[in-house]
N, C-alpha and C positions, 0 to 999 in steps of 0.2 A: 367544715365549710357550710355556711348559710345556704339554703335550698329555695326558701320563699323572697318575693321579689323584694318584700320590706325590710328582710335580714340583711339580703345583699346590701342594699343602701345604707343601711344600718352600719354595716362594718365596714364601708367604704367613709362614713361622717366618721367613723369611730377613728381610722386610720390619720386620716386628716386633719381633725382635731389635736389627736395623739404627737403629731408633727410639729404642730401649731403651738401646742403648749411645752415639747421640749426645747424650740427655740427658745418660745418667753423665758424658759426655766437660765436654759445655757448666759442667756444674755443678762439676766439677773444675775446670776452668779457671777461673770467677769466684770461686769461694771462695780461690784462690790469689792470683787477680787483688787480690781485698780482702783478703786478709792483706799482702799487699804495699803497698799504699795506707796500711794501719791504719802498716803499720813505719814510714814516712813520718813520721807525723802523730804517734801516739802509740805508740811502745814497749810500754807496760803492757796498753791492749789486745791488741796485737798477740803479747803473749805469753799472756795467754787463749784467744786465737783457736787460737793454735798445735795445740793438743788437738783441734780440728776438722778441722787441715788435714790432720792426722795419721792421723786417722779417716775423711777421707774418700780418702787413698792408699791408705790397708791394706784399704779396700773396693773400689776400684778392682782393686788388684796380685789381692784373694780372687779376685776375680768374672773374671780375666784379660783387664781392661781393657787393664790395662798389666802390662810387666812384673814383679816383685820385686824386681830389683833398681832398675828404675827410681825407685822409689819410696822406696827408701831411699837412693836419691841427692838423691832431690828433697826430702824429707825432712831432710838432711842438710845441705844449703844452704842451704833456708828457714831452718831454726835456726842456723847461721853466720850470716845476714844479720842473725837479730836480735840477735845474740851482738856483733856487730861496731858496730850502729846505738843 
């Protein structure tokens, strides 16, 4: 446990960041999760969608969730997949 008063607030930003970014994480991952189901089933939505999946990498890669290039990989394959389905 932190003793000094700047540790404390330290591990208090630490906790709440911690929270912050496994939302971002969780929420990235289902909206990819259902764009990938959408390819499945319907094409046309799934290429609607795509502007979402899109937006929500490039807010991801700003906010240094993840990388930059991660995300123009991932980016990059999503759209091959519906390119190909």
């Amino acid at each position: 446990m932190p003793i000094t008063k700047s540790a404390k607030k330290a591990l208090r930003q630490n906790i709440r960041r911690r929270q912050k970014n496994l939302k971002r994480k969780t929420d990235l991952k289902a909206i990819i999760k259902q764009y990938k189901k959408l390819l499945e089933s319907s094409p046309e939505e799934a290429k609607k969608h795509l502007s979402q999946v899109y937006k929500k990498l490039d807010k991801a890669a700003k906010v240094n969730l993840i990388k930059k290039n991660k995300a123009s990989r991932l980016k990059s394959r999503l759209a091959k997949k519906l390119k190909i389905s």
